[in-house]
C-alpha positions in Angstrom: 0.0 0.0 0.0 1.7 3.0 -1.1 2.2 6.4 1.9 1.5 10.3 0.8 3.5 12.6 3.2 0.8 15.1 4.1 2.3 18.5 5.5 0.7 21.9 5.5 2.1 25.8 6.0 -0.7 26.0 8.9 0.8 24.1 11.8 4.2 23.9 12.8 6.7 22.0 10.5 8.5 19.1 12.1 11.2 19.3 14.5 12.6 16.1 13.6 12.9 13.7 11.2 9.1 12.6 10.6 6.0 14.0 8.7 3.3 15.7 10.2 1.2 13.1 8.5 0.9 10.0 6.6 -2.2 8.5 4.7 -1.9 5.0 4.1 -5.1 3.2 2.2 -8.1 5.8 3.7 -6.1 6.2 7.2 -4.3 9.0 8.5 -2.0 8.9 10.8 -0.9 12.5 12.3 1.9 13.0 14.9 2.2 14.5 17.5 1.2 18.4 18.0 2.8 20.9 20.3 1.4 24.1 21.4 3.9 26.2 18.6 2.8 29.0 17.1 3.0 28.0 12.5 3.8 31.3 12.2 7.1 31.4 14.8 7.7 27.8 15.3 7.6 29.5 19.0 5.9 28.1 21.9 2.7 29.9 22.4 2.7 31.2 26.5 -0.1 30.7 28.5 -2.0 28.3 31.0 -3.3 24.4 29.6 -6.0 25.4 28.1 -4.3 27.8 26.0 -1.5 25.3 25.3 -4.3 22.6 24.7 -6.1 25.0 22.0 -3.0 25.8 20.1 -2.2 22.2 20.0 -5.4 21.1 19.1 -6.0 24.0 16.3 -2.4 22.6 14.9 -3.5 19.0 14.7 -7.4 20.4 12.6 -4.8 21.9 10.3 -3.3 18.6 9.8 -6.1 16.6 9.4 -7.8 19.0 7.1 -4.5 19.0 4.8 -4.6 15.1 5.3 -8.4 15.5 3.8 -10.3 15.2 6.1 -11.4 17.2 10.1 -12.2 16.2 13.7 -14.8 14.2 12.6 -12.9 12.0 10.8 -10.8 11.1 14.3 -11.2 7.7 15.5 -8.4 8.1 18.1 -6.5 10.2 20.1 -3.6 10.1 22.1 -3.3 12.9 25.0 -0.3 13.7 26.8 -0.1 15.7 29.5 3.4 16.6 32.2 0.4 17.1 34.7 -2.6 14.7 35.4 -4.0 17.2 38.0 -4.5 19.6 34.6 -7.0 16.5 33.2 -10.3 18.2 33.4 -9.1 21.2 32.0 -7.9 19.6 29.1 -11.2 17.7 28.7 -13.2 20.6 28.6 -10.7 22.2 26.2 -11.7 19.2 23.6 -15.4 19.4 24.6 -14.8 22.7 22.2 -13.0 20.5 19.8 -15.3 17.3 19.5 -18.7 15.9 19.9 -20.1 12.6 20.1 -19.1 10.5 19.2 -16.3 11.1 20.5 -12.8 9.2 19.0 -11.0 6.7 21.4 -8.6 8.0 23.3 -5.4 7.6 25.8 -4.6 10.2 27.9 -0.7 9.7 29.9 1.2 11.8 32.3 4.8 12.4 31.2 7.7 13.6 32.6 8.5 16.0 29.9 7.5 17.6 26.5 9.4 18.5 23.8 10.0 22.6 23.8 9.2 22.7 27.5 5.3 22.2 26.2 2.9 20.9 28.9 0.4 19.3 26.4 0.6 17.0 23.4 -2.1 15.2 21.2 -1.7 12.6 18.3 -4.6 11.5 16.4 -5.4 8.9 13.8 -8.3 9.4 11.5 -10.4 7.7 8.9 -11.3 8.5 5.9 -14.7 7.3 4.1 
């Protein structure tokens, strides 16, 4: 089954050596997304919920250049250096998503690339 890179000018580029996306067959699987500014490549500053947004408005940019949107999202991964920040980042993708709603993991780490607090990876199908 043959891969198409997907990439787009409206979330970050990659920091390392992997695409933003790949579609294989009529499944997408996007990487993970920071809370960077597309613009800067910056960190954006604020609390979760602002990191959670800017993350979350990244990965829709994906998924729309992959063809498809957040309704297309079967799963989601959700990483977080906090666990006590969990219900704010649930009611940060209550704005994001309705039901019903993709699978998802959600797992404290000990750090984030770019000093982030917030991560989310997503894999989405296409009809």
């Amino acid at each position: 089954m043959p891969r198409q890179q997907i990439h787009t000018e409206h979330a970050p580029a990659a920091i390392g050596p992997y695409s933003q996306a790949v579609r294989a067959g009529n499944t997408v699987y996007c990487s993970g997304q920071i809370p960077l500014d597309p613009a800067t490549g910056a960190l954006v500053e604020g609390d979760i919920a602002v990191q959670a947004r800017r993350a979350f408005d990244n990965l829709k940019a994906v998924c729309e250049a992959g063809g498809g949107g957040f309704g297309d999202v079967v799963r989601l991964g959700l990483y977080l250096t906090d666990l006590a920040q969990f219900a704010a980042v649930n009611a940060v993708m209550a704005e994001y998503f309705s039901a019903p709603y993709p699978a998802r993991s959600t797992v404290e780490v000990p750090a984030l690339p770019k000093g982030a607090v917030f991560e989310v990876d997503a894999v989405m199908v296409l009809d």
